[in-house]
KETIKOL-697282 format. One record per residue (C-alpha): x, y, z; residue number from 1. Coordinates in steps of 0.2 Angstrom, whole numbers. Example, Ala and Ser with C-alpha at 12.3 -4.5 7.8 and 13.67 -1.06 7.14 Angstrom:
! KETIKOL-697282
62, -22, 39, 1
68, -5, 36, 2
This chain:
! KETIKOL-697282
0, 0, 0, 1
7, 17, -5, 2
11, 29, 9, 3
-4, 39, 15, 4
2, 55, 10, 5
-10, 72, 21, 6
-10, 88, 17, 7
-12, 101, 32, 8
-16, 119, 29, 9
-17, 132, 42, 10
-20, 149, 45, 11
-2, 157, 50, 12
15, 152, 53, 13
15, 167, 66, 14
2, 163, 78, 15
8, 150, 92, 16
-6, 142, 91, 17
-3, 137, 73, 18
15, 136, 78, 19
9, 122, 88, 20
-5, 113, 76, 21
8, 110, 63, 22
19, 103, 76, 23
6, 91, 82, 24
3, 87, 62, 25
21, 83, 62, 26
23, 71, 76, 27
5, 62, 72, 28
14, 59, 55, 29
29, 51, 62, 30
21, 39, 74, 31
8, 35, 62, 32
22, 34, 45, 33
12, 44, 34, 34
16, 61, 24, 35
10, 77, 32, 36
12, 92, 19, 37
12, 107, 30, 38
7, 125, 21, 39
2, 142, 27, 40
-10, 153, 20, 41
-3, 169, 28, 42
-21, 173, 34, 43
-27, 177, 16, 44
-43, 167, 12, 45
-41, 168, -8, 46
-21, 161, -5, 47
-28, 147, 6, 48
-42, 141, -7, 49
-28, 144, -23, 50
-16, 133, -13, 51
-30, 117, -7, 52
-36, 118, -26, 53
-19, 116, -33, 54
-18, 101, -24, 55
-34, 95, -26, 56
-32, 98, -47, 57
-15, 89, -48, 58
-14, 72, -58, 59
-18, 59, -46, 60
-2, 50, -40, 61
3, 69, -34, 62
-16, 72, -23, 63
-16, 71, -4, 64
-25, 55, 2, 65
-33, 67, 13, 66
-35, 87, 18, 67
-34, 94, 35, 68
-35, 114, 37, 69
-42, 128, 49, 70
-51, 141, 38, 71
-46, 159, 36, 72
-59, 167, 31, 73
-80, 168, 38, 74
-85, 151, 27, 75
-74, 133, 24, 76
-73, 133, 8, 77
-87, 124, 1, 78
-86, 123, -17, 79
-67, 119, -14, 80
-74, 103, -2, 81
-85, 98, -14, 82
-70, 100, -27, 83
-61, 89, -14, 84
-75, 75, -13, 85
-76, 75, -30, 86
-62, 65, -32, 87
-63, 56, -17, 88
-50, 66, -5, 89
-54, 67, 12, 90
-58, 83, 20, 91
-56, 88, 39, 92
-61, 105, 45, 93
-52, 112, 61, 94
-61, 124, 73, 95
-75, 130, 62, 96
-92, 126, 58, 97
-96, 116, 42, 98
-116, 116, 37, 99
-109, 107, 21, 100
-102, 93, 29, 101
-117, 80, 32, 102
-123, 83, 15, 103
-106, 81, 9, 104
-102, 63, 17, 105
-119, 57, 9, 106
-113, 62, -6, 107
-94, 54, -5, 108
-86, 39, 2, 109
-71, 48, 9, 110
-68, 53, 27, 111
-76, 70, 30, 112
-77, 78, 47, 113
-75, 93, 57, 114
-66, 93, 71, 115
-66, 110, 84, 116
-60, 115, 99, 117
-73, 119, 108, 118
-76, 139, 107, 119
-91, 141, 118, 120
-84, 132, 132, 121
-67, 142, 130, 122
-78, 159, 131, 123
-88, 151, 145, 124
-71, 148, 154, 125
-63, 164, 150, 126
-80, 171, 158, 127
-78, 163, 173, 128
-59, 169, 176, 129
-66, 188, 173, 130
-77, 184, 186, 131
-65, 176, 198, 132
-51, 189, 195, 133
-64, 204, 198, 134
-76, 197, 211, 135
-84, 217, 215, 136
-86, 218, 195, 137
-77, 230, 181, 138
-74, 234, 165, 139
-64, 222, 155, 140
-55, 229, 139, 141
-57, 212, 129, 142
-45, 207, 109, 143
-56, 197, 99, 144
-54, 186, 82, 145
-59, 193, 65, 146
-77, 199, 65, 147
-81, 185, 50, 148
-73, 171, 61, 149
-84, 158, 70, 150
-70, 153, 83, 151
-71, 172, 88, 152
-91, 171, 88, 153
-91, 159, 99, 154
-79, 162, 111, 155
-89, 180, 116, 156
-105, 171, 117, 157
-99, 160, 128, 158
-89, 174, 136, 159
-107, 183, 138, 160
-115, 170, 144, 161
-103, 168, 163, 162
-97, 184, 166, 163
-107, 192, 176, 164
-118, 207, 176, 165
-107, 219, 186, 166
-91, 216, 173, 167
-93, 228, 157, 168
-83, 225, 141, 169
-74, 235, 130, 170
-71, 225, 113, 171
-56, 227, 102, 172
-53, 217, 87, 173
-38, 208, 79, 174
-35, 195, 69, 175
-27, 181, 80, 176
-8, 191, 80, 177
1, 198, 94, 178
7, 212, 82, 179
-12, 212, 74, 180
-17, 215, 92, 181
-3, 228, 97, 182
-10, 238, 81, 183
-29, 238, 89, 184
-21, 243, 107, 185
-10, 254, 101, 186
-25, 265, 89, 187
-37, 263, 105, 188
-27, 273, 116, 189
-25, 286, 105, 190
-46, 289, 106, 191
-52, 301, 119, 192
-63, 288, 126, 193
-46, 278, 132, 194
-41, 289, 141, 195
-59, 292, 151, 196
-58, 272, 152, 197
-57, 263, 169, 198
-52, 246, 165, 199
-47, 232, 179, 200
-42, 217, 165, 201
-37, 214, 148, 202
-44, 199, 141, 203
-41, 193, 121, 204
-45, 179, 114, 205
-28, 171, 112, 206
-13, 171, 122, 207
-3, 181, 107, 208
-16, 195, 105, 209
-14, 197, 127, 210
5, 198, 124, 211
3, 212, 108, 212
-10, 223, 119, 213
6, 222, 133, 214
19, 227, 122, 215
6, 243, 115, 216
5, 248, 135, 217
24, 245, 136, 218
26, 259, 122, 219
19, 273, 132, 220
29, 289, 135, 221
23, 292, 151, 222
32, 280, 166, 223
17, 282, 176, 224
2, 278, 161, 225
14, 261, 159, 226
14, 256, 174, 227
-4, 256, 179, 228
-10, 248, 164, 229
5, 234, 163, 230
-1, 231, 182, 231
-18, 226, 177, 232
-21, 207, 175, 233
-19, 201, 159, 234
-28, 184, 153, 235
-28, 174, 136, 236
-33, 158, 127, 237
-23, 142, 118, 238
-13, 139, 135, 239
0, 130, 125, 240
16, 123, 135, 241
30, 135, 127, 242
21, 149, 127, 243
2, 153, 139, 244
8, 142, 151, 245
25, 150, 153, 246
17, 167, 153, 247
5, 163, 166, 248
19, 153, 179, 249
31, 171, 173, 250
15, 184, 179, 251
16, 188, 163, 252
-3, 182, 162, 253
-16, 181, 174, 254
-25, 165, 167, 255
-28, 155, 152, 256
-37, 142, 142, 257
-27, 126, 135, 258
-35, 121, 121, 259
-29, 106, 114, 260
-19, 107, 97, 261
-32, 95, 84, 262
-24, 92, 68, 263
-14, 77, 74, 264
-29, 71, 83, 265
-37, 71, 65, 266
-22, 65, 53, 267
-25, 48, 66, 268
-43, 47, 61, 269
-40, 48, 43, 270
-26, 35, 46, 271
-40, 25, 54, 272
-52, 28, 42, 273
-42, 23, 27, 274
-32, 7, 36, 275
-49, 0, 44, 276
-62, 8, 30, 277
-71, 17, 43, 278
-80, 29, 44, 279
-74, 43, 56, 280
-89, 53, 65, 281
-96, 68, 59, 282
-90, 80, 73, 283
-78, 78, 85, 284
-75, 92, 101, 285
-57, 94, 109, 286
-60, 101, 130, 287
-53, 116, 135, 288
-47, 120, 153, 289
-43, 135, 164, 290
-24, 138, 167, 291
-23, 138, 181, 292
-38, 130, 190, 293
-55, 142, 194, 294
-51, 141, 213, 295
-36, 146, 212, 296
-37, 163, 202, 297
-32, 177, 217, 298
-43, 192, 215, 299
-38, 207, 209, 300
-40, 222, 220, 301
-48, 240, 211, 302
-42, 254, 218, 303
C-alpha cells in the first residue's frame, strides 16, 4: 500500500497556536508513517483556497489522500470541499463550523469531518476567570478574532454568557496576532474615550493577541500611564506549554485556556479511516481547561 500522503493547511506560521497545530501534524505523522504536507496561508482566504485547489487539481499520483485545514476566512470553503469530494480526498475542517459537511459525506465515500475546539466552552471559561479575578465587578478591555470568524463568535458568546452582570466590556478586534493586536491597542489609546476608560483586566482571545495589547501599554511615553496599565491582569486563550503556560507561571498572564492542538488528533482518524475503512464521526469536540484552575485565580483588587 502506498504511503498515505496528508495535506495540512493552516492559517499562519506566526500565531503560536498554529505554531503548535503544525507541530502536532508533524509528530501524528511520524508515529503513524504517513506524509504530512504542512502549508500556510498567511491569513489570506483567496491564497488558502488557490493553494488546497492546486492540490486537489493535480494528476492523481501527486493528490493528498486526505485534507486537514483551519479556515481563514468567515465560510470553509465549500465549493473547494466539494472540489475535494469529487475525487474522493478526504476533507477535515479544524475549529470552524461546516453546514456542508453532512450533505457532503452522503454524497462521498471519503472521510469528511469537522473537528473543533470547543469555542463556547473556551468563552464560557474565559467568563468565569473575569469573574473570579474581579469578584466586585469592572470593566474588561477584551482582543477578539476577525469579525467573520466563527472561533471568535463563539468564544464572546460563551464569554457573555458567565461573566457576570457587574463586569462591562470594551471589545477590540484583531486577527489572532500579537502584532495584529498591538495595532488595535495601540490606535485605541489614542481615542479620547481611552483615556476616560477605567479598565481592571485585559482579556483577548488568544494568548498572542494578550501579549501584543502588553507590548502597545509598554510603548507609552509616560512612566506612570505604563505602569498602571501593565499592572492590570492580563488573561488569554490556547494555553500551549512554550508559550500561555509559561506566561502565566512568569505573571506575565493572569490566566488562560489550553486548548488542545487538533490536527494530529485528525491525521489519526483519517489514518483510521483509510487502514480500517471506517468511517470517522461527523463532529468531534477537543476540552478546553482554565490555566490555572477556577479556585485558584487570586482576585484582583480596584483601587
Amino acid at each position: 500500500m502506498a504511503k498515505i500522503r496528508i495535506l495540512v493547511s493552516l492559517t499562519t506560521n506566526d500565531n503560536d497556536y498554529q505554531i503548535e497545530q503544525a507541530q502536532s501534524a508533524e509528530q501524528a505523522a511520524n508515529k503513524l508513517g504517513v506524509s504530512a504536507e504542512i502549508i500556510y496561508a498567511n491569513n489570506d482566504a483567496i491564497n488558502q483556497s488557490t493553494q488546497i485547489l492546486r492540490a486537489i487539481q493535480a494528476s492523481p499520483e501527486d493528490r493528498p489522500n486526505a485534507i486537514v485545514f483551519e479556515p481563514v476566512g468567515g465560510t470553509a470553503l465549500p465549493q473547494v470541499a466539494r472540489a475535494a469530494a469529487a475525487v474522493d480526498i478526504g476533507w477535515a475542517v479544524l475549529n470552524r463550523e461546516a453546514n456542508y459537511i453532512e450533505d457532503l459525506r452522503k454524497a462521498s465515500t471519503a472521510g469528511i469531518f469537522a473537528i473543533s475546539s470547543d469555542h463556547v466552552e473556551i468563552g464560557r471559561i474565559q467568563g468565569r476567570q473575569f469573574a473570579a479575578l474581579l469578584p466586585r465587578g469592572g470593566t474588561v478591555l477584551y482582543i477578539q478574532g476577525p469579525s467573520e470568524n466563527s472561533a471568535a463568535k463563539e468564544r464572546t458568546l460563551g464569554m457573555q454568557e458567565t461573566k457576570p452582570a457587574n463586569i462591562q466590556v470594551i471589545a477590540l478586534r484583531a486577527q489572532w496576532t500579537e502584532e495584529s493586536s498591538q495595532r488595535a491597542v495601540r490606535s485605541w489609546l489614542k481615542l479620547t474615550t481611552s483615556q476616560k476608560a477605567a479598565v481592571d483586566l485585559i482579556g483577548a482571545q488568544d494568548d498572542s493577541m494578550a501579549m501584543g495589547a502588553r507590548k502597545a501599554f509598554e510603548e507609552l511615553p509616560s512612566e506612570g500611564d505604563r505602569e498602571r496599565w501593565l499592572k492590570l491582569p492580563f488573561t488569554g486563550c490556547d494555553g500551549l506549554p512554550k508559550t500561555g503556560q509559561v506566561w502565566v507561571r512568569s505573571g506575565l498572564l493572569a490566566a488562560t485556556v489550553f486548548v488542545p492542538p487538533n490536527t494530529g488528533q485528525a491525521i489519526e482518524m483519517f489514518v483510521q479511516a483509510i487502514q480500517q475503512k471506517k468511517r470517522p464521526p461527523e463532529r468531534v469536540l477537543t476540552v478546553p481547561t482554565s490555566i490555572p484552575p477556577l479556585t485558584a485565580l487570586k482576585p484582583q483588587r480596584i483601587t
